[in-house]
Biotite code that builds the C-alpha atoms (Angstrom):
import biotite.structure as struc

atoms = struc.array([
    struc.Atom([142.463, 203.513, 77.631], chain_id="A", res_id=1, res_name="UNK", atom_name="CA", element="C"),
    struc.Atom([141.554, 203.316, 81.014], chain_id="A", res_id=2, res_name="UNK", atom_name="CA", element="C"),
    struc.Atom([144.597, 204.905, 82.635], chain_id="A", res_id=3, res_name="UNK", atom_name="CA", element="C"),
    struc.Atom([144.965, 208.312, 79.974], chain_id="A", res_id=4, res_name="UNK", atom_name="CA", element="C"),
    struc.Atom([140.305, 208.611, 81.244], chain_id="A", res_id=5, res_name="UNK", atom_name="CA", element="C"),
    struc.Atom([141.073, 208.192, 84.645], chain_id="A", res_id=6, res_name="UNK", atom_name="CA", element="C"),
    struc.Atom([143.658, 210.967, 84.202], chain_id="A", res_id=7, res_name="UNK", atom_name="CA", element="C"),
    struc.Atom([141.912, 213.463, 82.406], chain_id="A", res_id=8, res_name="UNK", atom_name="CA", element="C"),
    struc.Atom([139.561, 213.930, 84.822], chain_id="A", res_id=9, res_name="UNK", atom_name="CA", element="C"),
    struc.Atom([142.228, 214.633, 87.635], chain_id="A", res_id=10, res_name="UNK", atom_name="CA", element="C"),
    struc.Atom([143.184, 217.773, 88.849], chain_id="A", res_id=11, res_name="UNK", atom_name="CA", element="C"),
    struc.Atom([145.975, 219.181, 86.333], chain_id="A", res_id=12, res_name="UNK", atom_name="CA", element="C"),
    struc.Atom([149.400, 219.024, 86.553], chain_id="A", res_id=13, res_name="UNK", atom_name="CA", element="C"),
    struc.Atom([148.753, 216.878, 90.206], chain_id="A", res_id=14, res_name="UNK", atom_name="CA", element="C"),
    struc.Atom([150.649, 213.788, 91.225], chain_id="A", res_id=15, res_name="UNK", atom_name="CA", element="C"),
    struc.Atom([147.601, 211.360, 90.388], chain_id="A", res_id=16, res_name="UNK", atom_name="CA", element="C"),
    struc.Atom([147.087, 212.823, 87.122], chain_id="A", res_id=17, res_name="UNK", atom_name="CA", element="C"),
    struc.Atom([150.849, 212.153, 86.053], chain_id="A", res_id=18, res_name="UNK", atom_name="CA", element="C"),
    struc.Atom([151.221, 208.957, 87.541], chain_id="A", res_id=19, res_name="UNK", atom_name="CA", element="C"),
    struc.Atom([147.492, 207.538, 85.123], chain_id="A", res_id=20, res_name="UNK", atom_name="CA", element="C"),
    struc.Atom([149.288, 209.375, 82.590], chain_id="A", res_id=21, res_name="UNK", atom_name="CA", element="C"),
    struc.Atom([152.709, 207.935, 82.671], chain_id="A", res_id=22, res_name="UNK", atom_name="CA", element="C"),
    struc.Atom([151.413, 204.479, 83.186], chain_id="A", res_id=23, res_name="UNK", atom_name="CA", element="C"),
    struc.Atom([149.217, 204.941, 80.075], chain_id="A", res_id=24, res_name="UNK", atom_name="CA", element="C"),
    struc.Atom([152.766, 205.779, 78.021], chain_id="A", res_id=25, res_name="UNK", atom_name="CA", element="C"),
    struc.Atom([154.305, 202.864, 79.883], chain_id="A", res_id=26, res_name="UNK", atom_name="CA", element="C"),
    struc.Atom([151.279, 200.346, 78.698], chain_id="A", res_id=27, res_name="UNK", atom_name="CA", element="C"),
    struc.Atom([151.778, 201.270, 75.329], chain_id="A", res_id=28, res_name="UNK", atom_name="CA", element="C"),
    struc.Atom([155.465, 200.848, 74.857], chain_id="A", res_id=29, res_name="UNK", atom_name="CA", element="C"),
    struc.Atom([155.080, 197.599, 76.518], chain_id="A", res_id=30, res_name="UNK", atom_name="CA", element="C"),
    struc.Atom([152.669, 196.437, 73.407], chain_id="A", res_id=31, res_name="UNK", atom_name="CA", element="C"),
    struc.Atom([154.838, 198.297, 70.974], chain_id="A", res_id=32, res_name="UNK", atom_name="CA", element="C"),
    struc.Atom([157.719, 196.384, 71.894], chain_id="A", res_id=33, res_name="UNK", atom_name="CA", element="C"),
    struc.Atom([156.265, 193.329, 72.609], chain_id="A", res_id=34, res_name="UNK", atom_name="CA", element="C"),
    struc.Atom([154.706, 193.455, 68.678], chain_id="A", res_id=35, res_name="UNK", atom_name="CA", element="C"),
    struc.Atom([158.368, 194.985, 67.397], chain_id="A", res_id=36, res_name="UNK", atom_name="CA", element="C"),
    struc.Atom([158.544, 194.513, 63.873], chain_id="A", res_id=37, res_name="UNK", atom_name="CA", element="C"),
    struc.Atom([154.650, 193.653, 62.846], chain_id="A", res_id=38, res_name="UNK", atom_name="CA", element="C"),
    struc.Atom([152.323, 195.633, 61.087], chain_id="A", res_id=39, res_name="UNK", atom_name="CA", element="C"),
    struc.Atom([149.239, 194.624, 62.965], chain_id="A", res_id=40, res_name="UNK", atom_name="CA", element="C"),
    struc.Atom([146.617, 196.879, 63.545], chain_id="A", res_id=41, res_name="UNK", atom_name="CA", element="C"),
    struc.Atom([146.686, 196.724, 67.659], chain_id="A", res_id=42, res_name="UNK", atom_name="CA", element="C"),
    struc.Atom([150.175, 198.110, 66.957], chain_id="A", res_id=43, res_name="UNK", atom_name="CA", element="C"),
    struc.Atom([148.193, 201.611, 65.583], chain_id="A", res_id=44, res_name="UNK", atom_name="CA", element="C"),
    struc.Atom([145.681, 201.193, 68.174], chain_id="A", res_id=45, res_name="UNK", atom_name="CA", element="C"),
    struc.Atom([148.236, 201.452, 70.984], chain_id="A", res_id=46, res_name="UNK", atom_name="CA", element="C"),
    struc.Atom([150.246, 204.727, 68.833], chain_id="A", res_id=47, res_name="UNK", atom_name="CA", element="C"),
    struc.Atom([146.618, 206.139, 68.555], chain_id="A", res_id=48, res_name="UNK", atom_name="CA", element="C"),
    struc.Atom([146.035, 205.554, 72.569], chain_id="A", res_id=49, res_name="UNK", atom_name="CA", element="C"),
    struc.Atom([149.796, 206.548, 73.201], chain_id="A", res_id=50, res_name="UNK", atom_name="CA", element="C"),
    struc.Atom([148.627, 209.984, 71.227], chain_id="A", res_id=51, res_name="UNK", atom_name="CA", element="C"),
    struc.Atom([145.353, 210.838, 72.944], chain_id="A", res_id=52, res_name="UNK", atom_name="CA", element="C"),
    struc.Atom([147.898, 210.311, 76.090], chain_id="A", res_id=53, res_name="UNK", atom_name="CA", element="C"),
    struc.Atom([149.605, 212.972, 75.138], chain_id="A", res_id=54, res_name="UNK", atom_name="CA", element="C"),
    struc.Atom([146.981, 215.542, 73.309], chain_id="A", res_id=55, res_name="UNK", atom_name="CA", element="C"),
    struc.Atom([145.477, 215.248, 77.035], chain_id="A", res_id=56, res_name="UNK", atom_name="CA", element="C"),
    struc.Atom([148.558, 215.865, 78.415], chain_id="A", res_id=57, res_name="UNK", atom_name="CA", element="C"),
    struc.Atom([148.829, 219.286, 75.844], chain_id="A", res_id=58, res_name="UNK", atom_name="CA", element="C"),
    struc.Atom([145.272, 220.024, 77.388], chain_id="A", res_id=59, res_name="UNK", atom_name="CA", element="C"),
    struc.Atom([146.632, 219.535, 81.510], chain_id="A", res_id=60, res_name="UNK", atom_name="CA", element="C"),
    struc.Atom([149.335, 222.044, 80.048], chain_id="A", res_id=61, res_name="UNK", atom_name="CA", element="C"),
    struc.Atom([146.553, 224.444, 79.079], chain_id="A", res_id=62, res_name="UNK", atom_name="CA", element="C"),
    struc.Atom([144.947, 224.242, 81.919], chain_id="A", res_id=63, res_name="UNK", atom_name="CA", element="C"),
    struc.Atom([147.723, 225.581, 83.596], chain_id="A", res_id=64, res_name="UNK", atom_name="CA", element="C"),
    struc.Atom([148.805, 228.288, 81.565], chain_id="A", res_id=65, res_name="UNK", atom_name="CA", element="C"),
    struc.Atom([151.939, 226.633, 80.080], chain_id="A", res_id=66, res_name="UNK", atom_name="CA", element="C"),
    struc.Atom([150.828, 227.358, 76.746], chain_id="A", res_id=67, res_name="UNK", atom_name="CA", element="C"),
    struc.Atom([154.512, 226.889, 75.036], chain_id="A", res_id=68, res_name="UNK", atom_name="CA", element="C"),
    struc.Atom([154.877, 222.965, 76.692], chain_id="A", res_id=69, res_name="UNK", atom_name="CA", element="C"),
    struc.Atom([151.270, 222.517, 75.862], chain_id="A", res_id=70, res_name="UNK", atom_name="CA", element="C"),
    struc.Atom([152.297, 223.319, 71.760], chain_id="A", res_id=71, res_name="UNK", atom_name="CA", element="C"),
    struc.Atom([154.922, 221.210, 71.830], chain_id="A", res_id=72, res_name="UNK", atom_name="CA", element="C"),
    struc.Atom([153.164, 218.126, 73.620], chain_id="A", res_id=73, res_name="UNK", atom_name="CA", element="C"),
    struc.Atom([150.455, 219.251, 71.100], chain_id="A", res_id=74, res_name="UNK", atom_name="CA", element="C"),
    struc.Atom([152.891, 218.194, 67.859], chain_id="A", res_id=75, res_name="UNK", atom_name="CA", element="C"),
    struc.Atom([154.150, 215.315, 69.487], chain_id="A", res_id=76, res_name="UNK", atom_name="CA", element="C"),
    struc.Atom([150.643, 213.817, 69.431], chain_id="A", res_id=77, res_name="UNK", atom_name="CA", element="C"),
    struc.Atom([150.435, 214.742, 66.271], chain_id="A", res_id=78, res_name="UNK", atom_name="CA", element="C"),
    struc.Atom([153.638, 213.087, 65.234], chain_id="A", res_id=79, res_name="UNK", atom_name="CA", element="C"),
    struc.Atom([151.681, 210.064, 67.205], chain_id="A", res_id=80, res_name="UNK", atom_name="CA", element="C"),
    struc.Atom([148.763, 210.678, 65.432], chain_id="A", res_id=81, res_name="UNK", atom_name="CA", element="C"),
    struc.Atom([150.022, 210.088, 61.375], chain_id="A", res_id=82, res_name="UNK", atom_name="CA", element="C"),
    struc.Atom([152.194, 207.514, 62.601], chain_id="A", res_id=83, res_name="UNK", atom_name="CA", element="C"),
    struc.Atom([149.160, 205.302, 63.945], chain_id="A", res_id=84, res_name="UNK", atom_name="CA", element="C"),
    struc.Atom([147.687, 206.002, 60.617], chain_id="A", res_id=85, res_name="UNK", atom_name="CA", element="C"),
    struc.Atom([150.163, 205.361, 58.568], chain_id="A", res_id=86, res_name="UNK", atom_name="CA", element="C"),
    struc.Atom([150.341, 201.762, 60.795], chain_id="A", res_id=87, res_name="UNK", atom_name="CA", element="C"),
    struc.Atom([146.784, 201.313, 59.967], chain_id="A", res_id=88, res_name="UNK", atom_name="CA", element="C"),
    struc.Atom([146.892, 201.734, 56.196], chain_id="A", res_id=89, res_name="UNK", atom_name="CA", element="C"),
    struc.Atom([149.935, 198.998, 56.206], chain_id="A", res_id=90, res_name="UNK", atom_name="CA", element="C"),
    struc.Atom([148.131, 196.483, 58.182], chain_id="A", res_id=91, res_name="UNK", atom_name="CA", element="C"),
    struc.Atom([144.218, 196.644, 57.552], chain_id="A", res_id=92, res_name="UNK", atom_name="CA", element="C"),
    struc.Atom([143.979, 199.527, 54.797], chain_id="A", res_id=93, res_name="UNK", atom_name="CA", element="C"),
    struc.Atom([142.793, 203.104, 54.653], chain_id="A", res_id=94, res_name="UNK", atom_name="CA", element="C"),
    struc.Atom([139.164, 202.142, 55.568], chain_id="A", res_id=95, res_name="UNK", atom_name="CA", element="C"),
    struc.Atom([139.422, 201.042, 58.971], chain_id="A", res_id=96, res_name="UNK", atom_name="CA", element="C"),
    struc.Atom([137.400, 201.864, 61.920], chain_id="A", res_id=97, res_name="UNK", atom_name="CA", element="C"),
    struc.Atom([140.350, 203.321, 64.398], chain_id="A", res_id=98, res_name="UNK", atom_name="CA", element="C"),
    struc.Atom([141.220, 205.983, 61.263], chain_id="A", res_id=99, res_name="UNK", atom_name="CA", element="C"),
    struc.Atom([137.792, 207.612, 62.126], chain_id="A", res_id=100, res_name="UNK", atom_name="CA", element="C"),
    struc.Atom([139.739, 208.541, 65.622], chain_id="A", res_id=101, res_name="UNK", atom_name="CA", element="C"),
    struc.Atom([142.633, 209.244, 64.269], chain_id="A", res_id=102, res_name="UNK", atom_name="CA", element="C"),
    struc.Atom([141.717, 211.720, 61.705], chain_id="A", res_id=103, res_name="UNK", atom_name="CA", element="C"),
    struc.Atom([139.037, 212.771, 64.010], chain_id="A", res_id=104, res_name="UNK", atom_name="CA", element="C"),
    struc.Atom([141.555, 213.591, 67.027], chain_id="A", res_id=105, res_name="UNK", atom_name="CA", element="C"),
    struc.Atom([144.089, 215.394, 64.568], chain_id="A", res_id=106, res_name="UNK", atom_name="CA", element="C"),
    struc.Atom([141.110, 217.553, 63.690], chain_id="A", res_id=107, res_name="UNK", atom_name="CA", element="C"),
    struc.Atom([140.418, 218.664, 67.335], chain_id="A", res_id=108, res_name="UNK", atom_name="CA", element="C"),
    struc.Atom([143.911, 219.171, 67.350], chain_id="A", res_id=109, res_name="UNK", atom_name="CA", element="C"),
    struc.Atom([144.272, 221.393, 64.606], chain_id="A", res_id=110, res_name="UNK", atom_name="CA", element="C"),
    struc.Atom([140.861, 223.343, 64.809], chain_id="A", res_id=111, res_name="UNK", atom_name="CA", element="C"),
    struc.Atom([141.193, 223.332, 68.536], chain_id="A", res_id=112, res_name="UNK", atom_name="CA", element="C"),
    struc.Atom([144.770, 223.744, 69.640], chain_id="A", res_id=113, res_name="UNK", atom_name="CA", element="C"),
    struc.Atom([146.501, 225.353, 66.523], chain_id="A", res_id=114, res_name="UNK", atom_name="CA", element="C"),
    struc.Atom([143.634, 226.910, 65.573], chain_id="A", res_id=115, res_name="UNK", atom_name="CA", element="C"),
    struc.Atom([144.326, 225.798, 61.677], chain_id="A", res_id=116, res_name="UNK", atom_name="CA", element="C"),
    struc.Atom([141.158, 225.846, 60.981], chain_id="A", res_id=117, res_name="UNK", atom_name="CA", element="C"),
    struc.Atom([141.526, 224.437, 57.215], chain_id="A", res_id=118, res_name="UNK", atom_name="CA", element="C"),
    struc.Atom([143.874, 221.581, 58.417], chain_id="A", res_id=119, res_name="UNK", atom_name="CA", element="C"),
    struc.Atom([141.283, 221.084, 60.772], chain_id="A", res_id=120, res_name="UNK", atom_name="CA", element="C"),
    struc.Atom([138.435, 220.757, 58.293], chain_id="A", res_id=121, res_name="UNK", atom_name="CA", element="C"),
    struc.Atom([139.695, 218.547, 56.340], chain_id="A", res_id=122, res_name="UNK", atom_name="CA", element="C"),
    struc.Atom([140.677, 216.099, 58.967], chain_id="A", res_id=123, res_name="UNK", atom_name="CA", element="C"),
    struc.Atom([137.504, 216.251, 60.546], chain_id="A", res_id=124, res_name="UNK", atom_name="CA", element="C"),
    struc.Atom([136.436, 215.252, 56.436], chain_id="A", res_id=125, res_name="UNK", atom_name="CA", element="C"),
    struc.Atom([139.162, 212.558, 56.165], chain_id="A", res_id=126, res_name="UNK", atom_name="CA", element="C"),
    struc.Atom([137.158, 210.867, 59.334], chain_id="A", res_id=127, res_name="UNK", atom_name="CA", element="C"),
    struc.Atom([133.980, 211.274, 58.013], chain_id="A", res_id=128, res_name="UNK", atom_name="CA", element="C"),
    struc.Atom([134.633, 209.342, 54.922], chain_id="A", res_id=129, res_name="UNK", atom_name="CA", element="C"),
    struc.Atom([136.504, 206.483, 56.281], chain_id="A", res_id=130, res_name="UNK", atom_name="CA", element="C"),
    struc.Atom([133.134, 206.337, 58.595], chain_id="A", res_id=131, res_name="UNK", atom_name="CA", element="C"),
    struc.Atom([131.084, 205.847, 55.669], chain_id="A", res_id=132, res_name="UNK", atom_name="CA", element="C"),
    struc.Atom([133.249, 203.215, 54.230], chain_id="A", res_id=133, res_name="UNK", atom_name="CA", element="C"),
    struc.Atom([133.445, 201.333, 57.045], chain_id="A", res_id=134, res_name="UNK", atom_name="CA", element="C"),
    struc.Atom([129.796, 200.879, 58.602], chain_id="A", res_id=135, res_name="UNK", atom_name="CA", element="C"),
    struc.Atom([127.794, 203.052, 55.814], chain_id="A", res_id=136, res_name="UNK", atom_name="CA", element="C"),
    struc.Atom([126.107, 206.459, 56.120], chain_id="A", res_id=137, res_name="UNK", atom_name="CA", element="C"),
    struc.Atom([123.207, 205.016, 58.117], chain_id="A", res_id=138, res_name="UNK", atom_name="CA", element="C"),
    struc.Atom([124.975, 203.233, 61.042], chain_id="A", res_id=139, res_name="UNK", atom_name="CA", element="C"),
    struc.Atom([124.899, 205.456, 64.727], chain_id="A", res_id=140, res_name="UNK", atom_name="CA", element="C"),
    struc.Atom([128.749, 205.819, 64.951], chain_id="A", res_id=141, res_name="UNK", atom_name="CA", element="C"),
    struc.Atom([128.574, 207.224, 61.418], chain_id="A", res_id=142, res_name="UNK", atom_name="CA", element="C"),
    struc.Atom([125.630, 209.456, 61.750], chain_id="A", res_id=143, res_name="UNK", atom_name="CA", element="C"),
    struc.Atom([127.390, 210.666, 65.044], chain_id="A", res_id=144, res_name="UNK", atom_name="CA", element="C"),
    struc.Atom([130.635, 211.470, 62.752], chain_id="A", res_id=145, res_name="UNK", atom_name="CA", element="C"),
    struc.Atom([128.583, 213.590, 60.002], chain_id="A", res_id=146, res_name="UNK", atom_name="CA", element="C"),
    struc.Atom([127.074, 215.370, 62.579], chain_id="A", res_id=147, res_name="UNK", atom_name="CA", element="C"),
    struc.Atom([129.991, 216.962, 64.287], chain_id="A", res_id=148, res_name="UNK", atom_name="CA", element="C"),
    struc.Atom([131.304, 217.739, 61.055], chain_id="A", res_id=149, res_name="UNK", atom_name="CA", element="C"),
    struc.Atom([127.974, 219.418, 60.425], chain_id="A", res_id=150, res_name="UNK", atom_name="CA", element="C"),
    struc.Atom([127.889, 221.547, 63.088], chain_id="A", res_id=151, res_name="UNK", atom_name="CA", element="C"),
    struc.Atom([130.909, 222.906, 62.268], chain_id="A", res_id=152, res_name="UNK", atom_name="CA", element="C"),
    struc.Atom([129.838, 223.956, 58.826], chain_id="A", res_id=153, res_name="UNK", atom_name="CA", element="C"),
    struc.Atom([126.522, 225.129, 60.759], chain_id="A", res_id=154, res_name="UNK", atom_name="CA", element="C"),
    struc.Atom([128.398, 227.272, 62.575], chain_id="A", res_id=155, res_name="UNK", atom_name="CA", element="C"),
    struc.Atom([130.177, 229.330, 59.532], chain_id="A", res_id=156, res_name="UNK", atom_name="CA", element="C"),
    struc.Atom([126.717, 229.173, 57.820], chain_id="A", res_id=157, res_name="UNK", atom_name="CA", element="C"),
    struc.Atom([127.688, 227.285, 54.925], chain_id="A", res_id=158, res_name="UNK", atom_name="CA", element="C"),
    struc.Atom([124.472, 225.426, 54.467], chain_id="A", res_id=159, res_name="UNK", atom_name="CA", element="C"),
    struc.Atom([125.263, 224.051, 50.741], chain_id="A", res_id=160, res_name="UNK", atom_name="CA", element="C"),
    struc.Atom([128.261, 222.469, 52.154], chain_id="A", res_id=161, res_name="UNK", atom_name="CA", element="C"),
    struc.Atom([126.420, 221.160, 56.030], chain_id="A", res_id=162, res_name="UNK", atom_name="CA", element="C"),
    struc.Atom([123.664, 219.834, 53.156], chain_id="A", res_id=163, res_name="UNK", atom_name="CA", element="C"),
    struc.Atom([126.259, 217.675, 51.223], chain_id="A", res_id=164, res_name="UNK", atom_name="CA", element="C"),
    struc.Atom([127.572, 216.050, 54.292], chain_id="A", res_id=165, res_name="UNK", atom_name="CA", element="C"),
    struc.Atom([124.208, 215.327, 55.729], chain_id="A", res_id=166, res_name="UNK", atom_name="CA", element="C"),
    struc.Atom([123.012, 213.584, 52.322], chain_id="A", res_id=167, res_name="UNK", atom_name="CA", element="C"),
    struc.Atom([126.311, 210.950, 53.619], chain_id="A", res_id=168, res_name="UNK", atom_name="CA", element="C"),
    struc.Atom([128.437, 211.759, 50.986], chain_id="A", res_id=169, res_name="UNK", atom_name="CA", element="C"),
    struc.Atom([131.090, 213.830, 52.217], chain_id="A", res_id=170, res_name="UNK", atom_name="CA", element="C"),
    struc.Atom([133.956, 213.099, 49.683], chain_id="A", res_id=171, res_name="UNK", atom_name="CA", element="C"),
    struc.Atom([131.769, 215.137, 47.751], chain_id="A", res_id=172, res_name="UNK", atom_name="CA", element="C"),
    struc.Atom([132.774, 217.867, 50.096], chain_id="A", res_id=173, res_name="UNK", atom_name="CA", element="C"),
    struc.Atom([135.993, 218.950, 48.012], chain_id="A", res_id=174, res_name="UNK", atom_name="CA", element="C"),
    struc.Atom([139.337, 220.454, 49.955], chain_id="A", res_id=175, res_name="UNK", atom_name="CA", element="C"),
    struc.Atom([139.473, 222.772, 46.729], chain_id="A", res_id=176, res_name="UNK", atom_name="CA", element="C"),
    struc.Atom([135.900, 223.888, 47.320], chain_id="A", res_id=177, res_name="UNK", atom_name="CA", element="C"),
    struc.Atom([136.994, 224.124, 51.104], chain_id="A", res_id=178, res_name="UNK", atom_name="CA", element="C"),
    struc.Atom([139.528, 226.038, 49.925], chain_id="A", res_id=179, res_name="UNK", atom_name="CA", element="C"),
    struc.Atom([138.228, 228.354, 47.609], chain_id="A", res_id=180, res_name="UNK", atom_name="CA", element="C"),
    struc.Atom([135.158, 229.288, 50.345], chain_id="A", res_id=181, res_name="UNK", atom_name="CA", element="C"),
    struc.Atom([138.202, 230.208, 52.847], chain_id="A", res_id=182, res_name="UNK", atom_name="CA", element="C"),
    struc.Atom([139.077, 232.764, 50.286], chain_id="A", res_id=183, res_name="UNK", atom_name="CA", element="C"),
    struc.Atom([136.147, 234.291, 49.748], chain_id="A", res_id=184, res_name="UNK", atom_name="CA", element="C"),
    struc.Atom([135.317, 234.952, 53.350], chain_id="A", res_id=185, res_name="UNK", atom_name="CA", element="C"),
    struc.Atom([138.928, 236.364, 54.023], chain_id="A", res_id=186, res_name="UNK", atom_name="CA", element="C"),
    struc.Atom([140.152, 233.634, 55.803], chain_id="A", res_id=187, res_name="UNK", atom_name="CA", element="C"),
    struc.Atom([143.574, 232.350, 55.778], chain_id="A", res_id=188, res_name="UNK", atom_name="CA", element="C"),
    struc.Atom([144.185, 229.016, 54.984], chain_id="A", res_id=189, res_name="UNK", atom_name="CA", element="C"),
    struc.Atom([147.508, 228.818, 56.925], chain_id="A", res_id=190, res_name="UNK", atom_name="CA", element="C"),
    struc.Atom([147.521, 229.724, 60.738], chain_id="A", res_id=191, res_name="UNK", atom_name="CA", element="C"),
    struc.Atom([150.381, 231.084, 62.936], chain_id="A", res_id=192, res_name="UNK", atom_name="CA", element="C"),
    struc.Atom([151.462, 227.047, 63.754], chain_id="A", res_id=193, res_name="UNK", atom_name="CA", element="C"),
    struc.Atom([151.344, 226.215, 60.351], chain_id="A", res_id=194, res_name="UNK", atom_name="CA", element="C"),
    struc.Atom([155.445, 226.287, 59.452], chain_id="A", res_id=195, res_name="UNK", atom_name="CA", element="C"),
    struc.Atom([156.142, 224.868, 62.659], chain_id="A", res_id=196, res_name="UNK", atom_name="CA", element="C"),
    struc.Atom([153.598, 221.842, 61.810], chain_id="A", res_id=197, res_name="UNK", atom_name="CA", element="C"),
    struc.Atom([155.034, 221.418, 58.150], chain_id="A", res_id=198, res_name="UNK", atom_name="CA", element="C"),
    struc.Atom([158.600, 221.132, 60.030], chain_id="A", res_id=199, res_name="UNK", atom_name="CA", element="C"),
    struc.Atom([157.469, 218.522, 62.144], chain_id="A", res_id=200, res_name="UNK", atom_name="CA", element="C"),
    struc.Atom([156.284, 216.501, 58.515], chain_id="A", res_id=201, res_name="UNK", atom_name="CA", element="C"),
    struc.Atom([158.904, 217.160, 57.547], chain_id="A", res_id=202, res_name="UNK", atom_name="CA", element="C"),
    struc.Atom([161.398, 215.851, 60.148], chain_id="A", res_id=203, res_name="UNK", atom_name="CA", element="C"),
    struc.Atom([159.025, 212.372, 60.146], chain_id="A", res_id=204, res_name="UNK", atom_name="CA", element="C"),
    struc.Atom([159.354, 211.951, 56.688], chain_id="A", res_id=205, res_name="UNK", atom_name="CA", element="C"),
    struc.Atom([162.964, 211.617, 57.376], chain_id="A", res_id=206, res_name="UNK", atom_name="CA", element="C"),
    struc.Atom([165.736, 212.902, 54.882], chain_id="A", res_id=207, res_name="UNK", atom_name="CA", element="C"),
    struc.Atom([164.553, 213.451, 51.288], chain_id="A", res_id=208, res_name="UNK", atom_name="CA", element="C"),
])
């Protein structure tokens, strides 16, 4: 953690940023190799570091105007992203606290840096829920959660939807309702990254 902080706020692309960065990657191969084998939940923690490592990486990349290395550092983390989850659900379960990050850094991701705005919804949903599960609707991390999902809904001035989330139930927030208000704006609910994203699912799912 403290290695991928210290070098986000470095200058981009400079020797000190790489060298927080790369030691970052190097920490968490360490503790995935030194926990080879076990489905533990530091082992997600470290994939989940290892891929907010890299998303900031994607973002030094921006910075910079290197917009095609910044998309594909941008799916790796995702790739880092579902595979920390997918660690998480084998070891503690799908209500853990560390799957509020990770649904809630695949969000950024995909309303951010894809701009797949749907995708992105419905991450930042994914996170709210698991939030509620795991400390209730009234706890401050929780609260903090809802909200950012809120303003997001503020923004598009869906009020009936920002209303269901801040009443702390937002599996009542359907993705077919999602969906179906997408379509009645004119919005699409794939972006211009969305084939290359599906390809990278695709390739982790491994042959059919």
């Amino acid at each position: 953690n403290y290695c991928f902080k210290a070098g986000c706020v470095c200058e981009p692309g400079g020797d000190v940023q790489t060298e927080y960065f790369d030691e970052a990657d190097r920490c968490v191969s360490e503790a995935v190799e030194l926990m080879a084998g076990a489905e533990a939940m530091i082992v997600g923690e470290a994939v989940l570091v290892g891929g907010v490592t890299t998303l900031c990486r994607a973002h030094s990349l921006v910075r910079r105007d290197l917009a095609r290395e910044a998309h594909r550092e941008g799916l790796r983390a995702m790739a880092q992203f579902y595979h920390a989850e997918a660690i998480l659900r084998r070891s503690v379960g799908p209500a853990n606290e560390k799957s509020i990050f990770t649904f809630g850094n695949l969000s950024e991701l995909f309303w951010q840096d894809f701009r797949e705005f749907y995708l992105g919804f419905l991450h930042r949903r994914q996170s709210c829920i698991v939030a509620v599960r795991v400390f209730g609707p009234e706890h401050a991390n929780t609260v903090r959660t809802l909200r950012e999902l809120q303003h997001l809904l503020q923004a598009q001035g869906w009020a009936d939807f920002e209303a269901i989330v801040r009443s702390g139930r937002p599996e009542l927030l359907s993705p077919a309702a999602l969906a179906q208000r997408f379509e009645d704006v004119g919005a699409p609910l794939r972006g211009f990254f969305a084939p290359r994203i599906a390809q990278e699912l695709r390739a982790m799912a491994g042959p059919a």
